[in-house]
py3Dmol code that shows the C-alpha trace and the ligand (Angstrom):
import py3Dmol

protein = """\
ATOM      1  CA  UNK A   1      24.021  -0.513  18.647  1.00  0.00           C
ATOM      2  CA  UNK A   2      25.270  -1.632  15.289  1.00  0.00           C
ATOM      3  CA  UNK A   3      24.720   1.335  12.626  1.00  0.00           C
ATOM      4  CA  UNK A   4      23.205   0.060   9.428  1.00  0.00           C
ATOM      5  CA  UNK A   5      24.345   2.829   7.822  1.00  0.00           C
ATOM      6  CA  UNK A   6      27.960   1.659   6.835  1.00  0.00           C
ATOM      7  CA  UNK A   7      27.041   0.310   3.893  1.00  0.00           C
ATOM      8  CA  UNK A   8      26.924   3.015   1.271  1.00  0.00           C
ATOM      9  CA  UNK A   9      24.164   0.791  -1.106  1.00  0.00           C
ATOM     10  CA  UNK A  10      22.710  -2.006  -0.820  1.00  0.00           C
ATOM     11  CA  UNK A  11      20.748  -3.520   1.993  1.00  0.00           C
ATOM     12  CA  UNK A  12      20.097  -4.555   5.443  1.00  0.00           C
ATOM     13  CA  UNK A  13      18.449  -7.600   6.717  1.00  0.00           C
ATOM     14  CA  UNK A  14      18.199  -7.242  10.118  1.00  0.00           C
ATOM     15  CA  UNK A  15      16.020  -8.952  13.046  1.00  0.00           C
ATOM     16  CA  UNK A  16      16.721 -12.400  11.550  1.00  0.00           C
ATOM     17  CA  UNK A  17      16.240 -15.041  14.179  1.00  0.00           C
ATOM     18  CA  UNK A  18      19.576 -16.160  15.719  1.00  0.00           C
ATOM     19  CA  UNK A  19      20.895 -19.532  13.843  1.00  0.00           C
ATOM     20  CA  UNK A  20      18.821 -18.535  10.674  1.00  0.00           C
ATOM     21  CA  UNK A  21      21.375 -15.897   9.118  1.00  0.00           C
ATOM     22  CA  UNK A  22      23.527 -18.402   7.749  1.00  0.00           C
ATOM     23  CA  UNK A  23      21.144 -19.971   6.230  1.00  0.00           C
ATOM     24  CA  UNK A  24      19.781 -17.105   4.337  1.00  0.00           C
ATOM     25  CA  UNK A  25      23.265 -16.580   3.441  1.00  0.00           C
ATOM     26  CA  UNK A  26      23.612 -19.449   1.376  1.00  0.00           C
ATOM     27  CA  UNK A  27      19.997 -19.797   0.427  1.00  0.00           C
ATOM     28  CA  UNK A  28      21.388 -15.773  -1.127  1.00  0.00           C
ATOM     29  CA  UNK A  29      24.783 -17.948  -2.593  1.00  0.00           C
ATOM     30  CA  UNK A  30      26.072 -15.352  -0.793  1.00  0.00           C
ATOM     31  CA  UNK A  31      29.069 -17.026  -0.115  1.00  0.00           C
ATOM     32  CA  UNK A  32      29.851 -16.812  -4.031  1.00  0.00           C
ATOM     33  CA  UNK A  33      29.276 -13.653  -4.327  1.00  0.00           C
ATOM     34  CA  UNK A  34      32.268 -11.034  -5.592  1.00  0.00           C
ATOM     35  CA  UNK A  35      30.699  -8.095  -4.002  1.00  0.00           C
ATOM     36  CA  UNK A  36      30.955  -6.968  -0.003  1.00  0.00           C
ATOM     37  CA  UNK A  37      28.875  -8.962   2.497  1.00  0.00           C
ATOM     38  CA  UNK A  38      28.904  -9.282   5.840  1.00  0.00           C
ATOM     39  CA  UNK A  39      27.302 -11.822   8.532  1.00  0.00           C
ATOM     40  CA  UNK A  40      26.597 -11.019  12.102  1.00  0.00           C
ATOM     41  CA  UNK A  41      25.624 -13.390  14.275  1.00  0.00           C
ATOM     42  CA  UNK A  42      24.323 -13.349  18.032  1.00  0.00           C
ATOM     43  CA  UNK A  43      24.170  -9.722  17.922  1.00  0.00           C
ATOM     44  CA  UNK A  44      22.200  -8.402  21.315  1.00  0.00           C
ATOM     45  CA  UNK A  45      18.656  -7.060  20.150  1.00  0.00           C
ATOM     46  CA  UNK A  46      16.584  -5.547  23.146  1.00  0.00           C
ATOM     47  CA  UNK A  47      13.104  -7.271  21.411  1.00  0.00           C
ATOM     48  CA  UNK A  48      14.413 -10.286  20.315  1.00  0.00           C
ATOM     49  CA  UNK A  49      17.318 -11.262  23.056  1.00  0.00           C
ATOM     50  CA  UNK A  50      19.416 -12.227  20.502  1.00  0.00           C
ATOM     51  CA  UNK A  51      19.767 -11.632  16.345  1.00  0.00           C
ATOM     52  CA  UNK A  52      21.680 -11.915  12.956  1.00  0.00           C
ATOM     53  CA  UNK A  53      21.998  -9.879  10.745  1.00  0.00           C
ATOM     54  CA  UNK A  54      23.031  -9.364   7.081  1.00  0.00           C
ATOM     55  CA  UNK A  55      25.143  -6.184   5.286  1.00  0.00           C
ATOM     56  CA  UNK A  56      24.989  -6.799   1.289  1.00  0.00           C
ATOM     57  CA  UNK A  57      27.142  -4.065  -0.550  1.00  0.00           C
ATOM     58  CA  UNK A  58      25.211  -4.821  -3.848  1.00  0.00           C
ATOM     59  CA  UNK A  59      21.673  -4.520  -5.227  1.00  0.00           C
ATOM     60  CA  UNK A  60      19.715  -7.901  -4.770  1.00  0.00           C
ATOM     61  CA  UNK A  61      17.159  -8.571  -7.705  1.00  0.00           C
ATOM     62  CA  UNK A  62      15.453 -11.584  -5.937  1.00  0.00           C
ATOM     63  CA  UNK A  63      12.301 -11.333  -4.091  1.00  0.00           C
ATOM     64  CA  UNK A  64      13.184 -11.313  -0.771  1.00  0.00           C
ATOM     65  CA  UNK A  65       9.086 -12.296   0.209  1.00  0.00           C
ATOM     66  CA  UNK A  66      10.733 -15.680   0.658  1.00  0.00           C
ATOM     67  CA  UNK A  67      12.503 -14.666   3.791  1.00  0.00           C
ATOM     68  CA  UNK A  68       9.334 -14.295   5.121  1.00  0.00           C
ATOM     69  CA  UNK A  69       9.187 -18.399   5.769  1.00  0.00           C
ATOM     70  CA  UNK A  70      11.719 -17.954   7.919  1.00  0.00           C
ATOM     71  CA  UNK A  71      10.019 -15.089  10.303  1.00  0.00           C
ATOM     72  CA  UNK A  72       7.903 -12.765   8.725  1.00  0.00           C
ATOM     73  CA  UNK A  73       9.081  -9.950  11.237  1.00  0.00           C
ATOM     74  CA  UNK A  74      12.751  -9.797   9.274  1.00  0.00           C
ATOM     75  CA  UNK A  75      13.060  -6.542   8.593  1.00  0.00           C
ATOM     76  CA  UNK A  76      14.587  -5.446   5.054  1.00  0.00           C
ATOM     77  CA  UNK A  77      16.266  -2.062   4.621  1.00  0.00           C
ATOM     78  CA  UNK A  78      17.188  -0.660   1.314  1.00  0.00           C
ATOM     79  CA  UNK A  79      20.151   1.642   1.788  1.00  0.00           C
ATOM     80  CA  UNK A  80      21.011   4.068  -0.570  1.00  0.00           C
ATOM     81  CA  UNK A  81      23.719   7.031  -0.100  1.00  0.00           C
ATOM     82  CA  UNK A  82      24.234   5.889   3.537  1.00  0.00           C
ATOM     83  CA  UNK A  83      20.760   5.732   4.337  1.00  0.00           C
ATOM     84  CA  UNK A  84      17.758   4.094   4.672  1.00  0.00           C
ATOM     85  CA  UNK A  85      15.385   4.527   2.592  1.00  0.00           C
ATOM     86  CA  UNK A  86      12.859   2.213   2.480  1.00  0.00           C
ATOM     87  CA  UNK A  87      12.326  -0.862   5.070  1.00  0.00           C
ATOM     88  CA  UNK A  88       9.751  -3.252   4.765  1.00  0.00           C
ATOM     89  CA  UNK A  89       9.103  -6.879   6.620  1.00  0.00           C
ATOM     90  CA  UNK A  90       8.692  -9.865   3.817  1.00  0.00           C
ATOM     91  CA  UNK A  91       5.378 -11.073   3.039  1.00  0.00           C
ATOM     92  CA  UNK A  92       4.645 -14.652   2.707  1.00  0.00           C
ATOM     93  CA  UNK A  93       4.361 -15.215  -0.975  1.00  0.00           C
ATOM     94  CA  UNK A  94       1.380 -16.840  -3.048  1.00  0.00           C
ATOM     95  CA  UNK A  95       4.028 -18.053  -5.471  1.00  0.00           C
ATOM     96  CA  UNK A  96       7.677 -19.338  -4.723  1.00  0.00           C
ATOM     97  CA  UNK A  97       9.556 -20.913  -7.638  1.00  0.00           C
ATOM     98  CA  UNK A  98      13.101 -21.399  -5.926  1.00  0.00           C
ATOM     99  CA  UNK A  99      12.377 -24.178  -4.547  1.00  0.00           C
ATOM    100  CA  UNK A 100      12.742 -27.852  -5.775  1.00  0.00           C
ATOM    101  CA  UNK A 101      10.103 -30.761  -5.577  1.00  0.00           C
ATOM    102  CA  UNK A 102      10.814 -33.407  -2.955  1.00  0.00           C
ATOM    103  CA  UNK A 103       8.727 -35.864  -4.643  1.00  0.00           C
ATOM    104  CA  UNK A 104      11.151 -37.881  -6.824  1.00  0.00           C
ATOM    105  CA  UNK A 105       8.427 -38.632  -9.466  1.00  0.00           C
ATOM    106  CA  UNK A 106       7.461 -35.151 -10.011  1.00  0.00           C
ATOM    107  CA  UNK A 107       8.229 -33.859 -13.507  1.00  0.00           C
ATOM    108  CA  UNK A 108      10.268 -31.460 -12.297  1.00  0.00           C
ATOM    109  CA  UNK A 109      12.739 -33.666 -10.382  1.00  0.00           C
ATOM    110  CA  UNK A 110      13.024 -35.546 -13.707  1.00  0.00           C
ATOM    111  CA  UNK A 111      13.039 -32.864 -16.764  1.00  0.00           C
ATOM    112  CA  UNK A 112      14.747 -29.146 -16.054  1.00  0.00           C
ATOM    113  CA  UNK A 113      11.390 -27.752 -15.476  1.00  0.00           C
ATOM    114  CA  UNK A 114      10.868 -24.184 -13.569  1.00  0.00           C
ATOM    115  CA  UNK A 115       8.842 -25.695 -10.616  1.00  0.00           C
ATOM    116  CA  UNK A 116       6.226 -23.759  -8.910  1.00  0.00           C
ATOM    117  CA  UNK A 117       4.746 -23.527  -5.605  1.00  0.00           C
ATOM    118  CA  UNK A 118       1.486 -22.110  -4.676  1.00  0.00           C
ATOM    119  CA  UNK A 119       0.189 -20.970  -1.328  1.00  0.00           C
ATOM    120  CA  UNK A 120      -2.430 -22.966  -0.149  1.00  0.00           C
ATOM    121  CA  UNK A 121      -2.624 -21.887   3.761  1.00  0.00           C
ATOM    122  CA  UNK A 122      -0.918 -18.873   4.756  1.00  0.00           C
ATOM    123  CA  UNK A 123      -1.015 -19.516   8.325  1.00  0.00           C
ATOM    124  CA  UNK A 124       0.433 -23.176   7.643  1.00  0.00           C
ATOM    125  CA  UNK A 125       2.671 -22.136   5.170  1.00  0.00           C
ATOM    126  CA  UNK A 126       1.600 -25.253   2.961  1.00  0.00           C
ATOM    127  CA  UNK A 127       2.159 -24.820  -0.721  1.00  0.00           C
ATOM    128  CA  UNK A 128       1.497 -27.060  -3.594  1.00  0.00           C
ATOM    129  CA  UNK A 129       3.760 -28.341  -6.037  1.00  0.00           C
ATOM    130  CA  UNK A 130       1.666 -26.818  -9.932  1.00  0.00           C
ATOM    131  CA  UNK A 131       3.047 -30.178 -11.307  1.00  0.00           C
ATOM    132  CA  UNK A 132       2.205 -32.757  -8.775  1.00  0.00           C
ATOM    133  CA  UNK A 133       0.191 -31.642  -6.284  1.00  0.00           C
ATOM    134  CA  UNK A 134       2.587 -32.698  -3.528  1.00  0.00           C
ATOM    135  CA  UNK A 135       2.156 -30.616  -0.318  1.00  0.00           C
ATOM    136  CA  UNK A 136       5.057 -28.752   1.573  1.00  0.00           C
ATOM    137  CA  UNK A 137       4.736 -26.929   4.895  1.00  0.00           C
ATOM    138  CA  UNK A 138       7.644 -24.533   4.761  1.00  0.00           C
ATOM    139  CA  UNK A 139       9.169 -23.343   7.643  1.00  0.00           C
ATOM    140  CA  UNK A 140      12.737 -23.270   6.608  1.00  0.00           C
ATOM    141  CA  UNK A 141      14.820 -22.642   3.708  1.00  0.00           C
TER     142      UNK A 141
END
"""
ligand_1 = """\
1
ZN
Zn 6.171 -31.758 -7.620
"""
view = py3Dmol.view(width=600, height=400)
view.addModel(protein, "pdb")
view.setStyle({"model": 0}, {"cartoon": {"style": "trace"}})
view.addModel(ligand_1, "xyz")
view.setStyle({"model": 1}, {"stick": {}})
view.zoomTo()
view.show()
């Protein structure tokens, strides 16, 4: 088994569907980043067959509920000092706001307007746009 624990600080997200870690990795612009971070894919899981997972050497500030559109059983481990300290699975959110519109005669596809997206089924994942009411079902980044 792959040992979360070398990475110093930082975190873990593990369990991530296999496929879907690189594109949390770029949803994360982790790609740009000048910090350490590391991808593993189609690494051997006993529940889940087969899994990515990423290592970020760095403290993230975003909220990582997002992730949760992707599989809400992605399990997020803060490390600190070489261990874990806290883990937690993402929650869908009520609000997501790093997103962009798809309909091209929202407001926000035509001014720089913060768009907003509100939950309107959880089980669905549907949210709707605050400007124009469009409807998404997310279930990708
Ligand atoms: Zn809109």
């Amino acid at each position: 088994m792959l040992k979360v624990t070398s990475i110093d600080k930082g975190l873990v997200i593990d369990h991530i569907p296999q496929g879907e870690g690189i594109k949390i990795f770029h949803f994360l612009n982790l790609d740009k980043v000048k910090y350490r971070v590391a991808l593993l894919m189609n690494v051997p899981s006993e529940k889940m067959g087969w899994k990515d997972i990423i290592k970020i050497e760095n403290e993230i500030s975003m909220n990582l509920d997002i992730l949760s559109i992707i599989n809400d059983k992605i399990t997020i481990n803060i490390i600190e000092a070489g261990k874990i300290i806290k883990k937690y699975h993402p929650a869908i959110p009520k609000v997501i706001n790093q997103i962009k519109c798809k309909n091209p005669r929202c407001v926000t596809s035509v001014e720089n307007i913060q768009n907003q997206f509100n939950l309107i089924n959880k089980k669905t994942k549907e949210y709707s746009c605050q400007y124009c009411e469009e409807i998404i079902k997310l279930n990708t980044l």
